[in-house]
N, C-alpha and C positions, 0 to 999 in steps of 0.2 A: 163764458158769456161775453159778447162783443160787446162793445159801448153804442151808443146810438149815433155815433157820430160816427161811427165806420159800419153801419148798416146805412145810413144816409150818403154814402158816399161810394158804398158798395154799389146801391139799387140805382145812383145816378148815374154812376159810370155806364150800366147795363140800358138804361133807359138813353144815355148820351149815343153810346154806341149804334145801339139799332136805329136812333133816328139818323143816325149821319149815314147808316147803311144803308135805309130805305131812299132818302135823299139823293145821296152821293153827289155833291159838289160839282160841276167842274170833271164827274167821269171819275170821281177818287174811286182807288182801288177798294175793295172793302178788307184789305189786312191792314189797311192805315184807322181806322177807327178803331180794327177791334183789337189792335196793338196797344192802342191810345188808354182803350178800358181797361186792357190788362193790363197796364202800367197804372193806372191810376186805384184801382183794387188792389197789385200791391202794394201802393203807397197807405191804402188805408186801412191797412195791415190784417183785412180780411183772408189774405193770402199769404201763406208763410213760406220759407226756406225749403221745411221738407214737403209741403204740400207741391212745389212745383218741380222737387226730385219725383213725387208720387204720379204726376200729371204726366213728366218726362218718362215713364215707365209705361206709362199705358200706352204713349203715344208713339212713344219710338219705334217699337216694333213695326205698328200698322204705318206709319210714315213711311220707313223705308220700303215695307212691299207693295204701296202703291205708289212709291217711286219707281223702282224696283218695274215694273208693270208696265208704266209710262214710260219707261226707258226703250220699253220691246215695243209701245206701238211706235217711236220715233225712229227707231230702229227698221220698222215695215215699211215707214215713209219712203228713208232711204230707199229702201229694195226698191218703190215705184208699186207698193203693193196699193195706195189712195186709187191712182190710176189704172190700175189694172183692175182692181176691185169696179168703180167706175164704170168701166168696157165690160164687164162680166153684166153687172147688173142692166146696162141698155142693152145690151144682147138676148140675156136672158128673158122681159120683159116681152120684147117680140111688136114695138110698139103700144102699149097696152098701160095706161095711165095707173088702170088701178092693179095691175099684175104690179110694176115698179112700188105702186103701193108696200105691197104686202112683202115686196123681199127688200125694202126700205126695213121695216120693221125686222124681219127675219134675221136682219145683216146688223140691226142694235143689239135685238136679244143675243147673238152669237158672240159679236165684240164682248159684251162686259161680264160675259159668262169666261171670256177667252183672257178677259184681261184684268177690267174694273166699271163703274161706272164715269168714272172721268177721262180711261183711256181710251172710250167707246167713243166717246164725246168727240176726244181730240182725233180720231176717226173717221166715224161716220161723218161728222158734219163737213169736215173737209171735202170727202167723197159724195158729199149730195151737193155741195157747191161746183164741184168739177160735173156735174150730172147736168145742171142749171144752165151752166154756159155752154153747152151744146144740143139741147131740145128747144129754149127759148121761151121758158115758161113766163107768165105775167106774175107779178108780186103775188096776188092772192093766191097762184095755182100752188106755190114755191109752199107755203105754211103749211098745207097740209101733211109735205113731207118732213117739213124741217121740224115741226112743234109736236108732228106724232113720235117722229124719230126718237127725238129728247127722251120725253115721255118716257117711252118704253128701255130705253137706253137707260134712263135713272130709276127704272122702276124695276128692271132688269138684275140688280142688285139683291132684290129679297133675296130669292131662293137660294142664295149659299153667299155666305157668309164673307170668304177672302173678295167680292167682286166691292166692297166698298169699307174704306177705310173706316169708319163710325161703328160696321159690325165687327170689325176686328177689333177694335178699340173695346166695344161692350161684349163680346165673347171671352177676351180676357180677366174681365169683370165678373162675369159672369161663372167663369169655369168650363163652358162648356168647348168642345171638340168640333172643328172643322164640319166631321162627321157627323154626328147625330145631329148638330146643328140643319145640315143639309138634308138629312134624312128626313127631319122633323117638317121641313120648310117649302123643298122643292113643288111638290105637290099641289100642295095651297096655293104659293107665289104665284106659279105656273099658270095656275088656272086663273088666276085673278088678272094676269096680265092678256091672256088671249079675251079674256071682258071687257081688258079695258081697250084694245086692238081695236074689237067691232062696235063697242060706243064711240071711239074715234071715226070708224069709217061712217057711223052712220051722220056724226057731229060733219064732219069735210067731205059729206056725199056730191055734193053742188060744183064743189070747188074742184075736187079732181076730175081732171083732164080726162075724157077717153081714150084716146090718142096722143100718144106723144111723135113728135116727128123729130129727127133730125137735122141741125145745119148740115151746110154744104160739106162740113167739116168734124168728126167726130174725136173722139179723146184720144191725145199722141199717147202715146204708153212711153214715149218718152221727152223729156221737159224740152228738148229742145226739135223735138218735129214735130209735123204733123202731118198726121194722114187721112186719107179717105177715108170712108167705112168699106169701102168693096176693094179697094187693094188690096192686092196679093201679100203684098209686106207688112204691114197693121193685121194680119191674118195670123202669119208666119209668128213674127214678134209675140201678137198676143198668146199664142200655144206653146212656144219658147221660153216663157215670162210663167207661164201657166206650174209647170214641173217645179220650179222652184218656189212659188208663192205657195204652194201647197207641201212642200218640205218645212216651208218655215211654219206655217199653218199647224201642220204636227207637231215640229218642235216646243210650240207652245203650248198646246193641247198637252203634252207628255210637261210638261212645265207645269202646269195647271196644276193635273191629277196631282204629281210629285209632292206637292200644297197641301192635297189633304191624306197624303200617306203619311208627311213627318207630322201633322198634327196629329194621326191618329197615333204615329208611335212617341211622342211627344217630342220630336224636333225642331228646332227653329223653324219657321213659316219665312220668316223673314230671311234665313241666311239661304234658304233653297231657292228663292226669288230672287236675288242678288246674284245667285249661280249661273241662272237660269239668262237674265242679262248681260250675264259678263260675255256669255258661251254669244249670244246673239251680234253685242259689239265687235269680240273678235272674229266674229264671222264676216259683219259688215266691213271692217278694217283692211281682212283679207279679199274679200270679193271687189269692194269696190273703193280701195285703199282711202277712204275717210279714218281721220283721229278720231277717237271717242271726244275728244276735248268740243267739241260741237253740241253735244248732248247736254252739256251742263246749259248751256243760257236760254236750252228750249225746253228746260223741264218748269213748267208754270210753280215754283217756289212761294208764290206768293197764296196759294191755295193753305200751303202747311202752316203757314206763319199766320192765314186768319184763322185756321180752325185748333192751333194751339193758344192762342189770343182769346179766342171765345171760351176754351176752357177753361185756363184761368180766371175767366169774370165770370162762368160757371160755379166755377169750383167757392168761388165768394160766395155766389146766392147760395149754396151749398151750405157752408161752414155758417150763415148768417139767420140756418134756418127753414131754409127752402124745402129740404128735400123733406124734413121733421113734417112740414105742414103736409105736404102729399101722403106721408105715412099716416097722418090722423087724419085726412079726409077723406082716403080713397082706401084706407086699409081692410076695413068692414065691406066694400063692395069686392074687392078682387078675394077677398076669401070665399065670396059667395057661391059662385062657381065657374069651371073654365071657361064657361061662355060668357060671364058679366065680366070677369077678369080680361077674355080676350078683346070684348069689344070698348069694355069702360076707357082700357090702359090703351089700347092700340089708339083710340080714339084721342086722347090727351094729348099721346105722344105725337100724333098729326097734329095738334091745335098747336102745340108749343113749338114744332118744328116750321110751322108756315109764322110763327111770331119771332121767333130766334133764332132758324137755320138747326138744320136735323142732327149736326154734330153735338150741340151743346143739351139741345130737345133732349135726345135719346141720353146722352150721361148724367143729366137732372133722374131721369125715368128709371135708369139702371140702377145710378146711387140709392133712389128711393125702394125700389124692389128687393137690395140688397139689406135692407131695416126693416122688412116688413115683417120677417119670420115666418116665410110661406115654404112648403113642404116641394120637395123636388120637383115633380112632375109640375105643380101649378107655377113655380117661380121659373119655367123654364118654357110654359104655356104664354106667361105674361110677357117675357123676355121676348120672344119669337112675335107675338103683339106689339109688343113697342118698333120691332125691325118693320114690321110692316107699317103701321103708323109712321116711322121715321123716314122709309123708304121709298110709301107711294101715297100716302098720307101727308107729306111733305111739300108735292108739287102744284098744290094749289095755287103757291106766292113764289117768284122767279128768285125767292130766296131763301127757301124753303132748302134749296140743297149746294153745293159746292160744284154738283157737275151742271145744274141749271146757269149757276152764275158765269161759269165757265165757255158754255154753250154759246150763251146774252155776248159774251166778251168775241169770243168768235165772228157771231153775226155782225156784230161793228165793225168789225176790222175788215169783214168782205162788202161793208157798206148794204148790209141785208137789213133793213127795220120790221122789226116786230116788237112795239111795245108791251106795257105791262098789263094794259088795259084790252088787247087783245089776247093776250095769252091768259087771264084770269077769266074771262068769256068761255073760251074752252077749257079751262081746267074746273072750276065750279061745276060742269055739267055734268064730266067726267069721271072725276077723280074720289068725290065721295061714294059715290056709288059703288067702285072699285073697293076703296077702302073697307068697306061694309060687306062684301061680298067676300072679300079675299080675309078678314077675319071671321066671320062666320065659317066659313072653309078652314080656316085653320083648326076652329074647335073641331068639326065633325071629322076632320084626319087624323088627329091627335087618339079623336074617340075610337074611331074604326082600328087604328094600328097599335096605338102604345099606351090604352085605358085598360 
């Protein structure tokens, strides 16, 4: 039993934190407050010695393979795959606003299925910005691609498990396998995200462009020319460039799979991913003799350091109580049956994720699920709920997830504004509705396949 003076100092730090996160100063980072809390949770001895060996166990793993991850899209960078990708998608489009639309989207879902949700981000957004300065779109026409992208890029995540660090973290938790995770999940996710697609198209029906045109000047495919669209050499290059972006494309893809073969046969996740990047840099090394030592100051660091910060001021509200009170209030409804379980929890797990960021949301929810004393099938119904609460139930508030905030940090640095108060306009419309549909779908797949 804690004293009252370190639940008083537990629950301020957590209340100190989020407000300086929502705030942010001056453009502060958000690892600097929720460092700040986790520093001050340990001081109030809500957090102990082995609790943050325990925290450092959950976390390492998934840290490193979605470093790991991030390492292979910085690695495509190099190849020139932004731009090349870029040229593929104006190409492909054929002029046609809302065709660009739709393989905007196609090109999110495939990154973080390919990679994660954060290294979709550090991606895609790049490649719609390089799309931007060569058609000539007006601010407003630009949102519809860049805030559906996100969207689907972090929502992208449900349906299997290794695409976002927060499910790795709570699948370890959990027990459960790569595999049946994906098994369980794909289906539902899937569908829940083509819903959420065309309530986007219909939300930014006005705003997308019919036609998109060309400057006089299309994308160099490489950084230091540029070419026409109709020249022979921007033609040439691009088909040249082609054979190889699709070697590495594989390579990944076989990287991918390899993820949920050692979890099925119970291998490191994380030490197959580290492989998987090592093999990529000394490729890049070789090809286009760049050091790996370049890699380290581009790998966004500061993502790992708030979302083990948050679990430590987590892990406080934890030990002080927190997760006890969700086991007596919500215990009695998620036993009731998989449909009040998936929608009651899936739902919490969105509230508490758009209040405190879907890392800490979803390990409050896991911890609790894991005290509840619910029978197989249902604690893994609820589980699979809270993923989805945490992963697309989350993006209501641009802080709601780690690849949103990531995203926000992007668009500043290309001088793109889109506030918070336009992006909760489209997400409120959106995104509960999705939410509700893609657990609802979750029960009736669970029942169809594995009842």
């Amino acid at each position: 039993m804690y004293s009252l003076s370190t639940v008083i100092i537990t629950i301020f730090a957590f209340i100190l934190t989020m407000v300086m996160i929502f705030i942010r100063p001056k453009n502060m980072n958000e690892a600097i407050p929720a460092s700040v809390g986790a520093i001050i949770v340990l001081f109030s001895g809500s957090v102990s010695t082995f609790d943050l060996i325990d925290i450092g166990s959950k976390v390492t793993g998934a840290a490193v393979t979605i470093i790991a991850t991030i390492v292979m899209a910085i690695v495509l960078e190099s190849f020139g795959f932004f731009r090349w990708t870029a040229a593929l998608m104006l190409k492909v489009s054929k002029g046609s606003g809302i065709r660009l639309y739709w393989y905007t989207l196609l090109l999110c879902f495939l990154m973080t299925l390919f990679f994660n949700n954060d290294g979709s981000i550090l991606i895609t957004t790049p490649i719609l910005i390089l799309i931007f300065k060569n058609i000539g779109l007006k601010t407003r026409q630009k949102i519809p691609y860049l805030l559906s992208g996100a969207l689907i890029a972090t929502a992208s995540s449900a349906p299997i498990g290794v695409s976002n660090i927060v499910n790795l973290i709570a699948l370890k938790i959990i027990g459960m396998d790569l595999y049946l995770q994906t098994a369980m999940m794909f289906v539902p996710a899937t569908l829940g995200l083509v819903f959420l697609a065309f309530l986007l198209l219909l939300v930014f029906r006005k705003d997308i462009p019919k036609e998109i045109r060309l400057h006089s000047y299309t994308l160099p495919l490489q950084s230091n020319h540029r070419f026409h669209p109709l020249q022979r050499k921007n033609e040439d290059m691009f088909e040249k460039q082609k054979k190889l972006m699709i070697q590495m494309l594989i390579f990944v893809f076989l990287v991918r799979i390899s993820l949920f073969v050692a979890s099925f046969f119970n291998i490191s996740v994380s030490l197959v991913a580290v492989l998987g990047s090592v093999v990529l840099l000394i490729w890049r090394w070789i090809h286009l003799k760049k050091n790996p030592k370049d890699v380290l100051t581009k790998i966004p660091w500061h993502i790992l350091i708030f979302a083990f910060g948050m679990y430590v001021i987590i892990y406080g509200l934890h030990n002080i109580g927190l997760t006890s009170l969700m086991v007596d209030q919500l215990g009695s409804i998620v036993n009731d049956s998989l449909l009040h379980a998936s929608v009651t929890m899936g739902s919490i797990t969105a509230f508490l994720s758009n209040i405190f960021n879907n890392h800490p949301a979803l390990m409050v929810s896991t911890l609790a699920l894991t005290e509840m004393g619910l029978d197989q099938l249902l604690m893994q119904t609820v589980y699979l709920a809270n993923i989805i609460g945490s992963d697309i139930g989350s993006l209501i508030l641009p802080i709601g997830t780690l690849a949103t905030l990531l995203w926000m940090d992007i668009l500043r640095k290309n001088n793109i504004r889109i506030t918070w108060l336009e992006y909760i306009k489209v997400t409120l419309i959106v995104i509960p509705p999705t939410l509700i549909l893609t657990l609802i779908g979750l029960y009736f797949w669970l029942l169809l396949v594995f009842v």
